[in-house]
N, C-alpha and C positions, 0 to 999 in steps of 0.2 A: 376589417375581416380578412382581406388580403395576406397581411402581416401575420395575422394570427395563423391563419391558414399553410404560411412560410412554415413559421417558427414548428408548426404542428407536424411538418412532414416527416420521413420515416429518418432520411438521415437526421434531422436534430434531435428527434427522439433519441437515437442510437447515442448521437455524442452528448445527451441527458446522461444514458443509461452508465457510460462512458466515465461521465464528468463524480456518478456516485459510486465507481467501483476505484477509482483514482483517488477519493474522499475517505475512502475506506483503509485502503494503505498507508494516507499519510496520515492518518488517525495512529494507526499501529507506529509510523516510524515515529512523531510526536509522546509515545510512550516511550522510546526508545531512548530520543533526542534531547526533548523539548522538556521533560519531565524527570530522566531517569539520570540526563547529560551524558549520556552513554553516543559519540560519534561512528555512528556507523555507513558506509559507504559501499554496502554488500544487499540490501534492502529488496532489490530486484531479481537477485539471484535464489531469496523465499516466495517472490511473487511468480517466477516460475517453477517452484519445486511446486507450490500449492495448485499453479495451473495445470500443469503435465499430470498432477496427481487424481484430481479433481474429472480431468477430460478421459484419462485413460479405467478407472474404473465408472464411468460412463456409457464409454466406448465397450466395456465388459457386461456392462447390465442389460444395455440393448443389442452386445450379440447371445445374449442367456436366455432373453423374455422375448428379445424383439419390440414392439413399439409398448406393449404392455397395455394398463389402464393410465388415463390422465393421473388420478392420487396416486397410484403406483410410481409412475415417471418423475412427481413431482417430488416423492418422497427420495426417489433413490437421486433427487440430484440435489437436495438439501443435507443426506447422508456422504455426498462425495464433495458437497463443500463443504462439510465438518472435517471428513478426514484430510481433505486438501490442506487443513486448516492448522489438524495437528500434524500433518507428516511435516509442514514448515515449526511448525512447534518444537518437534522434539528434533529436527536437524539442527535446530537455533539451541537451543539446548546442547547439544553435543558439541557443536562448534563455542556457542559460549562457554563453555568450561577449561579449555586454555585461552583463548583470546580477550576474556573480558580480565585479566589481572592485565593486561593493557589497558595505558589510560592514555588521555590524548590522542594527538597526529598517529602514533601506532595503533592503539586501537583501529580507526580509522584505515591506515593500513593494509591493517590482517584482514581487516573485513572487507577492502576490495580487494586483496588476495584471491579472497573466497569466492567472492562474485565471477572472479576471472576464469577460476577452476572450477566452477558450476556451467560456466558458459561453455566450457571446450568439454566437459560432462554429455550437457543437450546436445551437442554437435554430433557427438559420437553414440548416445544413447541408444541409435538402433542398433549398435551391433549385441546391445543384451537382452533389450525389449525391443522390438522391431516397429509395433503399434507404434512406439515414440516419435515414428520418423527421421529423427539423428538431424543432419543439415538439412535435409530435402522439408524438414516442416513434417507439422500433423495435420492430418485432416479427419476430412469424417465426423467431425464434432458436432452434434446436436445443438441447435440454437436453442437453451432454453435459458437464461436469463430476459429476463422483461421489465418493466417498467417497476411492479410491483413486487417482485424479487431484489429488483434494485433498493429500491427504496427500502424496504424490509431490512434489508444487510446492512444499508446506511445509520439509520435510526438502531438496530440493533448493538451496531459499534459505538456510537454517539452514547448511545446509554449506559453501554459498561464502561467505555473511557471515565463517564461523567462517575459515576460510580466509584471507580478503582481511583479517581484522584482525588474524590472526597473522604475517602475511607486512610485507616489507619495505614495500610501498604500505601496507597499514594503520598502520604506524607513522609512517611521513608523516601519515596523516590525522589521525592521534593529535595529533602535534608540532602541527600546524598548527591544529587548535582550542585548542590547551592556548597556542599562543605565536606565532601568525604571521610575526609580525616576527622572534623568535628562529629559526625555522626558516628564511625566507629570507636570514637572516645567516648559516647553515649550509651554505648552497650550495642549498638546496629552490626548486624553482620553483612557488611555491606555489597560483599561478593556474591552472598545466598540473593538479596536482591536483588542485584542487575543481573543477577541470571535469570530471575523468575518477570524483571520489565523488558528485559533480552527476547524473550521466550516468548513472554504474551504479544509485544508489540510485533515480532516475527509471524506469529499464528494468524494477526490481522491481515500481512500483506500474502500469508497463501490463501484464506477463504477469498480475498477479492483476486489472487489467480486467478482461485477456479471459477468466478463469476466472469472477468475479462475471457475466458478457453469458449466458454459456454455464448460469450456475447459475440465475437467475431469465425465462429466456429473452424478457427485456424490458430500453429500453435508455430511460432520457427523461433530460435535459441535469441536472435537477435534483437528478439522483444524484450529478450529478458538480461543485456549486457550490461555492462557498470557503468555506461553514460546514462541508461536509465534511471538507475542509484538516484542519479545527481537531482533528476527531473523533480522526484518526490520528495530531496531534500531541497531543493532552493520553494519547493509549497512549503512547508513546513516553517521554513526560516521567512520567507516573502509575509506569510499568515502570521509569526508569531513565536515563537520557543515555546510551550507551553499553553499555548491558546489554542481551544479545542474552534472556539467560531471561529479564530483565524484561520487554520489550514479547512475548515470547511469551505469559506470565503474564496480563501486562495486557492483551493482548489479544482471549486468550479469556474474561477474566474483565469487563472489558466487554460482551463480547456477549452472553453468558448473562444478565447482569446487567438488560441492556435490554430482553432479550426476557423475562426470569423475570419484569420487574416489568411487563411489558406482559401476560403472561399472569396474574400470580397479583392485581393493583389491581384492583379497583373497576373499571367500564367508565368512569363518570363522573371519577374520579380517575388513570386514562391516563396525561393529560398533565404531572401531577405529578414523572410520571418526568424529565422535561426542567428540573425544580428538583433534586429529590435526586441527580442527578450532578456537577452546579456544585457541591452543596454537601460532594458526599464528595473532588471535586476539591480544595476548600479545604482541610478537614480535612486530606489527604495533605499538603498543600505546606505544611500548618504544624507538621505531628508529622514530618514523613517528605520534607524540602524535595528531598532527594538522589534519592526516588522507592521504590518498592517493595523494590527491590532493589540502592540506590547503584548500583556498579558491579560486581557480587558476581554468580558464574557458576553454575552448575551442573559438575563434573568434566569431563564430554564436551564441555565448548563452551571449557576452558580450554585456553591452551598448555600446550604439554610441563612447559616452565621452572615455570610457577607450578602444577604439580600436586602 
């Protein structure tokens, strides 16, 4: 009971609530990545457009209404993680229409380009929206992400990933990392697609933004730099290319991981933690190049056909 009673207190909760909004985004970048073969290394810089987006008209409802009613509050913070959701949508949009006829190491590239000028964007942001904070950070943020919010968002993503990779559009994405060329010799317009798995996989990682704005109810650019990029790409690749149970897996098994060895090291020995991840990184990619779980499902996340 002891154990349970650990594991049950408010911070693991938190790094629960944490570990399913991280699940969320590498859900999106997997449509992106793992599916679409689209290398992108810009991924944090939509997970803060979707945060900023998500906290700031928020931050607008409850200085309009003030604290309001519970269904009231509850509704306008599920209406400002949709638009969180699509203001990263349609940036990724706009940005994918030059940089996705990049393929490879440039794609990758442009899209940490972008991540970089998104980053010094937030830095500055107050001097056009002031609410944004700019360097100094946002605050003021309503804590309303919870357990059940969490989980909600998680399952909700999980569903349409499973969805859109069984369906006719995911097998275009399929074709098209598996063979480009061969699929536009097919008749596929294969630009029209990776802008619309561009777009969608980008929309995942603002709605979990605006869940992360809402969970720590603090908001500073540095959250949102392009080493974080990397974070939600080595889950992505650790869990699998393609494998929705794997970047699940690897997703919460990264975060318990960071934070188990942030709690259970040495104070003095912390930062250590930031070597033994590179290097269980490497191990995997030299026992396990395909990832946790190749491409290998759980029953409920397969199609019909391969059950």
């Amino acid at each position: 009971m002891a154990i349970l009673d650990e594991l049950l207190n408010p911070y693991w909760i938190q790094i629960f609530q944490h570990a399913c909004v991280v699940a969320v985004s590498a859900l999106g970048l997997n449509i992106i990545f793992g599916f679409t073969g689209l290398f992108s290394l810009g991924h944090a810089a939509f997970y803060g457009v979707g945060a900023y987006t998500a906290a700031l008209l928020m931050k607008s409802y409850a200085g309009a209404y003030g604290d309001g009613s519970f269904l009231a509050s509850q509704a306008a913070f599920l209406g400002s993680l949709i638009c969180g959701g699509v203001a990263a949508a349609l940036l990724a949009c706009l940005v994918g229409l030059p940089v996705l006829r990049l393929t490879s190491d440039y794609l990758g590239v442009a899209t940490l380009g972008f991540g970089v000028i998104m980053k010094v964007v937030l830095d500055n942001a107050d001097a056009f929206i002031p609410q944004l904070g700019g360097a100094r950070g946002m605050t003021g943020i309503a804590r309303m992400t919870s357990i059940p919010w969490a989980v909600l968002a998680l399952s909700a993503a999980v569903l349409l990933v499973r969805n859109l990779v069984h369906s006719t559009y995911g097998r275009v994405l399929v074709a098209i990392r598996e063979d480009e060329t061969a699929a536009a010799a097919m008749g596929i317009d294969t630009f029209r697609y990776k802008v619309i798995g561009f777009t969608l996989g980008c929309s995942f990682a603002g709605v979990a933004g605006g869940l992360y704005a809402h969970l720590y109810a603090f908001l500073h650019p540095s959250s949102f730099d392009f080493f974080k990029s990397f974070d939600v790409l080595m889950i992505v690749v650790l869990g699998g290319l393609g494998s929705m149970t794997g970047t699940l897996v690897a997703s919460f098994g990264w975060t318990f991981l960071l934070e188990g060895l942030r709690v259970f090291l040495p104070p003095e020995y912390i930062e250590f933690r930031w070597v033994l991840i590179p290097v269980l990184l490497i191990v995997t990619m030299l026992l396990r190049p395909q990832g946790l779980l190749g491409v290998r499902e759980i029953p409920i996340l397969q199609s019909r056909v391969n059950r």
